[in-house]
C-alpha positions as CSV (number, residue, x, y, z in Angstrom):
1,X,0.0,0.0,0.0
2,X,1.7,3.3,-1.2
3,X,1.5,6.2,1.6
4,X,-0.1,9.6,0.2
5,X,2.3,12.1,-1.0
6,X,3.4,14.9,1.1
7,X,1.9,18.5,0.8
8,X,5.5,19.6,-0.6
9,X,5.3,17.0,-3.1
10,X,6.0,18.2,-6.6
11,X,5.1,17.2,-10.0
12,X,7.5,17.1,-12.9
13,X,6.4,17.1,-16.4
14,X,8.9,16.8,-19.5
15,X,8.3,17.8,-23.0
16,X,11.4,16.5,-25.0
17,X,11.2,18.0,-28.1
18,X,13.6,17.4,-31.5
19,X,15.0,21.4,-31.0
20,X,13.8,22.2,-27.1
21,X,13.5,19.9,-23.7
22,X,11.1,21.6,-21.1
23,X,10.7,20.6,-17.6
24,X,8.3,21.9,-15.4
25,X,7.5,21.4,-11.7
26,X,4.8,22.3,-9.8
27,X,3.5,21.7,-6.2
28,X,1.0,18.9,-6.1
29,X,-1.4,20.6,-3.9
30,X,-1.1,23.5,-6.0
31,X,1.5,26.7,-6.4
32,X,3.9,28.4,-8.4
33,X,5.9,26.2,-11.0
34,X,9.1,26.3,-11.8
35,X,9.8,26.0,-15.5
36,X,13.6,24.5,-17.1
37,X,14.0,25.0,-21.1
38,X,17.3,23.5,-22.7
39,X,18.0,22.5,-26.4
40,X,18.0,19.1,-26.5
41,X,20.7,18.6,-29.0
42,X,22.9,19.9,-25.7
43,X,22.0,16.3,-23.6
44,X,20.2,13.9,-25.4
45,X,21.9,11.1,-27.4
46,X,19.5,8.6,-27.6
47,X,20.8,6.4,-25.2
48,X,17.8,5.0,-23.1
49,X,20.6,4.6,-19.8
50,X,22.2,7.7,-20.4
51,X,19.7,10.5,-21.1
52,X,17.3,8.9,-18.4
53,X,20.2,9.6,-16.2
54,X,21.4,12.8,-17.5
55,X,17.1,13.5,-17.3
56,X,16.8,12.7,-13.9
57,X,19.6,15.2,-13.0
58,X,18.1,18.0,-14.2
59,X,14.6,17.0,-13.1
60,X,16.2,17.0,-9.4
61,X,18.0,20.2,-10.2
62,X,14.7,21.7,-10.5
63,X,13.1,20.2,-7.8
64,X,16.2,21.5,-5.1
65,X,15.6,18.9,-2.8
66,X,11.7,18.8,-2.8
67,X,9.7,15.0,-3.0
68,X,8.3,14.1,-5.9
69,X,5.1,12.4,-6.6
70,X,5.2,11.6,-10.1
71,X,7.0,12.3,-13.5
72,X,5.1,12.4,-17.0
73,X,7.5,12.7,-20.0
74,X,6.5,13.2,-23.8
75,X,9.1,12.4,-25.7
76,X,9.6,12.8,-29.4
77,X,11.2,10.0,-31.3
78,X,9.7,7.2,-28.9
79,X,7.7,6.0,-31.9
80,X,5.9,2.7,-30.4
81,X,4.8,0.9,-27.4
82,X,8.1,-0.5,-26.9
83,X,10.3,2.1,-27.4
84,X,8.3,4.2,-24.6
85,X,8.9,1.1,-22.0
86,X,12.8,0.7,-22.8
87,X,13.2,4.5,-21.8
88,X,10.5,4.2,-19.1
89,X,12.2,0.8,-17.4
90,X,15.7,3.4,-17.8
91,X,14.5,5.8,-15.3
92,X,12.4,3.0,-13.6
93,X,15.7,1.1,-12.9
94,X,17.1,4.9,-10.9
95,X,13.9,5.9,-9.6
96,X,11.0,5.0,-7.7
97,X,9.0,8.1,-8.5
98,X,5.8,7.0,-10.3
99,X,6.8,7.6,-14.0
100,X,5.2,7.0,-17.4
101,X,6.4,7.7,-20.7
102,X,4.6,8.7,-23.9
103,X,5.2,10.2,-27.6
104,X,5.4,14.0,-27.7
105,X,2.2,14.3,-29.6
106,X,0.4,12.3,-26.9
107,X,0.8,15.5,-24.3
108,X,-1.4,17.9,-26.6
109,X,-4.7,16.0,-26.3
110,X,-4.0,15.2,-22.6
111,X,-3.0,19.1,-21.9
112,X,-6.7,19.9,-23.0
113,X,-8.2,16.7,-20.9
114,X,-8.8,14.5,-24.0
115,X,-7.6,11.0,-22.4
116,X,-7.4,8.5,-25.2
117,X,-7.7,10.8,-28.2
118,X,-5.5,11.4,-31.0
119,X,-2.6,13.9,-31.4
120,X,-1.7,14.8,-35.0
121,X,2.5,17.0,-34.5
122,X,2.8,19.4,-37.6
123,X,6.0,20.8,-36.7
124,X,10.1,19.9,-38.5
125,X,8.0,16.3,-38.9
126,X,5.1,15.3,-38.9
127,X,3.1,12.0,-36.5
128,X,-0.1,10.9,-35.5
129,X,-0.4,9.0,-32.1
130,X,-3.3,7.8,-29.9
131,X,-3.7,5.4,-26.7
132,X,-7.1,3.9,-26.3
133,X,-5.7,1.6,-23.7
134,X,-2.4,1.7,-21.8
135,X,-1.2,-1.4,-23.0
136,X,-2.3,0.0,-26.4
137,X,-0.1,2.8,-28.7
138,X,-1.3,3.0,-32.1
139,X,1.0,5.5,-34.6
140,X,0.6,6.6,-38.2
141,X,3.1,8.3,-40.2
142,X,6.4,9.8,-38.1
143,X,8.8,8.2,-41.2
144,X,11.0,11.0,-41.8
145,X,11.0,13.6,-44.9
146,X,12.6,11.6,-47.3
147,X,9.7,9.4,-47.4
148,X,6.8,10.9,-45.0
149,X,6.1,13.0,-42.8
150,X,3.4,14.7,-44.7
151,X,2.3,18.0,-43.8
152,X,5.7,18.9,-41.9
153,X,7.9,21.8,-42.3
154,X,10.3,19.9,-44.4
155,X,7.6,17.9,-46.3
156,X,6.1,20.8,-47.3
157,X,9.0,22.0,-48.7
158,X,10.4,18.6,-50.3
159,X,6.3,19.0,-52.0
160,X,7.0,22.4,-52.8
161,X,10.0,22.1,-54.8
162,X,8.3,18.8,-56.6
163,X,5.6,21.5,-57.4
164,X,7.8,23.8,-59.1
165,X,9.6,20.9,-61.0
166,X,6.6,19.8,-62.4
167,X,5.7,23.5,-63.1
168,X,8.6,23.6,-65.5
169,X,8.0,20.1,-66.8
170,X,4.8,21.1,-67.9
171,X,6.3,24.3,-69.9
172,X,6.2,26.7,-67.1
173,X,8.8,29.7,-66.6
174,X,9.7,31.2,-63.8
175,X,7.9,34.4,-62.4
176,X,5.1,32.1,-60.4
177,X,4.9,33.8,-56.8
178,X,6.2,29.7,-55.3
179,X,9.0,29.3,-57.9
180,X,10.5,32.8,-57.1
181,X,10.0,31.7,-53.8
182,X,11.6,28.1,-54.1
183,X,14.9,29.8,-55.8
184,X,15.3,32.8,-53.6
185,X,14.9,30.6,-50.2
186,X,16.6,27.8,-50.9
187,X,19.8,29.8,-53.3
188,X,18.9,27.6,-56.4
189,X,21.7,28.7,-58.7
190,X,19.4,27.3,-61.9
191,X,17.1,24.8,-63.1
192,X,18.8,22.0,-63.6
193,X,20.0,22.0,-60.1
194,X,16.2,22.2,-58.2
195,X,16.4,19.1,-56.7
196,X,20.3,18.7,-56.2
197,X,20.3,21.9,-54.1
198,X,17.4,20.6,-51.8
199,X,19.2,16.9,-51.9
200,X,22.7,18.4,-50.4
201,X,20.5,20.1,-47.7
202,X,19.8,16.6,-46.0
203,X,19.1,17.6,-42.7
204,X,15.3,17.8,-41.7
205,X,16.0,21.0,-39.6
206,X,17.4,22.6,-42.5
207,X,15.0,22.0,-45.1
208,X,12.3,22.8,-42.8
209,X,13.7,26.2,-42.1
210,X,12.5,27.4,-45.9
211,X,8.5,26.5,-45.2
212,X,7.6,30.0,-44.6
213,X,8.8,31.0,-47.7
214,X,5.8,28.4,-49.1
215,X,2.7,30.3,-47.3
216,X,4.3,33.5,-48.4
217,X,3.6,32.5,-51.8
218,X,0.3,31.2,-51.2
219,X,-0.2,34.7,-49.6
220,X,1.0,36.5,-52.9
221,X,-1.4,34.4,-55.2
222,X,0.4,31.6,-55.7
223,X,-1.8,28.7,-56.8
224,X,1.5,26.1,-56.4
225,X,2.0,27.1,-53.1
226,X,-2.2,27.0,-52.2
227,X,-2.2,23.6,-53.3
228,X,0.7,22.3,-51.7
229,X,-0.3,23.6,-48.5
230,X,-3.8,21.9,-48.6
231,X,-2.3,18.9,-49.9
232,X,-0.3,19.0,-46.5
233,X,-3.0,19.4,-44.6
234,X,-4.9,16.7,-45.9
235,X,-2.5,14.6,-45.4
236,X,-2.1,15.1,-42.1
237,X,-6.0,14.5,-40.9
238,X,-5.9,11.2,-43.2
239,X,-3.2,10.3,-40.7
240,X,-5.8,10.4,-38.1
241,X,-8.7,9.1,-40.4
242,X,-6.3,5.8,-40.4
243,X,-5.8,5.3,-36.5
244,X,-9.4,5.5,-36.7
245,X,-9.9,3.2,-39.1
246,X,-7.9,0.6,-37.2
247,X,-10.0,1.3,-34.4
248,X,-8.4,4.1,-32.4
249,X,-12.3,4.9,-31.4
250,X,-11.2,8.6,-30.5
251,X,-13.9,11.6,-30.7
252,X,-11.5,14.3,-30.7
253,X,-8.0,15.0,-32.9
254,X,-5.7,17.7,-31.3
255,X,-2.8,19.2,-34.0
256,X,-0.5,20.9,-32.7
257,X,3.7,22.0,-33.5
258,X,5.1,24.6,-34.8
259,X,3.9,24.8,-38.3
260,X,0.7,24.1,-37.7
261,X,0.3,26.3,-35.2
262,X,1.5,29.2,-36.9
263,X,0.0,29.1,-39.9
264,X,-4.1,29.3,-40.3
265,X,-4.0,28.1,-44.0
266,X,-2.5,24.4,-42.9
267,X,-4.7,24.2,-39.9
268,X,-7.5,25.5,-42.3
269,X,-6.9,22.7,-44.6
270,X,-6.4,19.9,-41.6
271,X,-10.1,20.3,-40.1
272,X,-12.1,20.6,-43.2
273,X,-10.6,17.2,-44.4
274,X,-10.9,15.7,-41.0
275,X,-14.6,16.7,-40.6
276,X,-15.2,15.0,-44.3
277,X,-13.2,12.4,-43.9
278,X,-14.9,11.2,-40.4
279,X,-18.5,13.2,-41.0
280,X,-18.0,14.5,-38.3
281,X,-17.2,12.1,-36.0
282,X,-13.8,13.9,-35.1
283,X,-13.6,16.8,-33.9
284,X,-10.4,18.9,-34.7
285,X,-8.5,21.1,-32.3
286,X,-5.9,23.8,-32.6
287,X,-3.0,23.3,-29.6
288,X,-1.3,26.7,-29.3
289,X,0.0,26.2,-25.5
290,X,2.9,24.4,-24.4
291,X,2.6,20.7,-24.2
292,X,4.4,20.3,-21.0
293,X,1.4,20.9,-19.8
294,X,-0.1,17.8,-20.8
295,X,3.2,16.0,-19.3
296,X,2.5,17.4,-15.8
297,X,-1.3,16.4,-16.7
298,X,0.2,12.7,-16.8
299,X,2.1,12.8,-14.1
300,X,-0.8,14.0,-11.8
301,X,-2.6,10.9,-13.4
302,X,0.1,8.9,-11.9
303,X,-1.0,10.0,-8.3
304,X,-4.7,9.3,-8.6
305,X,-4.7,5.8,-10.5
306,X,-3.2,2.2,-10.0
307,X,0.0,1.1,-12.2
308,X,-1.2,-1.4,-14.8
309,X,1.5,-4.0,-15.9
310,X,4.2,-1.2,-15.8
311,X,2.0,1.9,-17.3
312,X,-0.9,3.5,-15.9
313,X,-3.8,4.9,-17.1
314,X,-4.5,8.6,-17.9
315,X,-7.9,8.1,-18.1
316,X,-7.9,9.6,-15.0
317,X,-7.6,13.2,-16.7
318,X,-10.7,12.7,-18.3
């Protein structure tokens, strides 16, 4: 039988993030939080031993000598089920702090109380996630740019330049608001070298850097750049149109990331296709806060329901 937590008891949640880690911890019966940003290029090394370790030292930084009640961590990259329980059983084997971990897209749906729903990240890439059981983690795309991750900052761009290739394929000069665009972003030198340029680029980060430069076009009449951009948005609800065809059961998709988030048109494009696609059995919502918030929303979880076979349920937040 576990004894109740003291009133000094903190919280910690963790948003690890592909550019920015945030930690936040807050009194459990209620209080001022304190809040830790680093990049996480800086400690993370995808090590499940190591960066659990290097974790827990900065969670207990923060927490300058208080108790802790539970941890919830998001964490981007931890793709399935079992990659969430290897770096889970890491911290599990130096702490006995109730902990859970879940994908990064998981904590927007659970930062607005949506237990069990999906969580569609627009941001550098691109994933759909949802948990209709805790034993259960269902995923669609998260495959990287080269091949997916549809509806991201560097898909949009890899989509943009395919749009302006065609453009010329088809007998098109330059001048059109995207292809101006395309050239003057990404310092095309000439036509022949379109895609070379954005092949030598290879980093994600990179070619995601040069998406703004897409709904900038769209915004100057570009019919290339409208389409692409409601191509991507598409994309992304059919993401959660497939965890629901595989029976996610979910009433509620929550998009969220930087892309997303920032720019109305994709968002724009996201719900009318979801509400289509689903007839309107999924409603879609716009994340804008900070999805730690949905990691200390876990981790209060943790205090209120029973450990299940090594996870627990956050069907408590609902």
């Amino acid at each position: 039988m576990s004894l109740p937590a003291p009133d000094t008891a903190l919280i910690v949640g963790v948003d690890i993030g592909g550019t920015k880690t945030h930690l936040r911890a807050q009194p459990l019966a209620g209080g001022t939080a304190r809040d830790l940003i680093v990049p996480s290029a800086e400690w993370r090394r995808r090590d499940w031993e190591r960066d659990a370790a290097v974790l827990l030292e900065m969670i207990d930084g923060l927490a300058k000598g208080a108790p802790l009640a539970a941890i919830g961590v998001g964490a981007h990259g931890c793709d399935d089920a079992e990659e969430c329980e290897a770096f889970r059983a890491a911290f599990a084997a130096r702490t006995a702090t109730p902990l859970q971990v879940v994908n990064d897209a998981e904590l927007m749906p659970l930062a607005l109380g949506f237990a069990e729903q999906i969580g569609v990240v627009a941001g550098t890439g691109s994933i759909a996630v949802c948990r209709p059981s805790p034993q259960r983690m269902m995923v669609a795309g998260g495959w990287g740019w080269i091949v997916g991750d549809e509806g991201s900052a560097a898909s949009l761009v890899r989509e943009a330049v395919r749009a302006v290739a065609r453009h010329f394929d088809a007998g098109g000069a330059r001048g059109e608001p995207l292809v101006e665009a395309i050239f003057d972003t990404l310092q095309v030198p000439s036509i022949p070298r379109l895609g070379s340029t954005l092949t030598e680029m290879r980093s994600a980060a990179v070619v995601g850097r040069h998406a703004a430069a897409i709904f900038q076009a769209a915004e100057a009449g570009s019919s290339l750049a409208a389409t692409v951009i409601r191509e991507g948005g598409r994309a992304l609800a059919q993401m959660a149109i497939l965890l629901d065809a595989r029976g996610a059961g979910a009433r509620h998709a929550v998009a969220g990331g930087s892309v997303i988030a920032a720019q109305p048109r994709l968002w724009e494009a996201f719900a009318a296709e979801l509400a289509e696609a689903s007839a309107g059995r999924i409603a879609a919502h716009l994340f804008t806060g900070n999805p730690v918030e949905g990691a200390c929303r876990l981790a209060i979880s943790l205090t209120r329901s029973p450990a299940t076979g090594g996870t627990r349920s956050a069907a408590a937040l609902s």
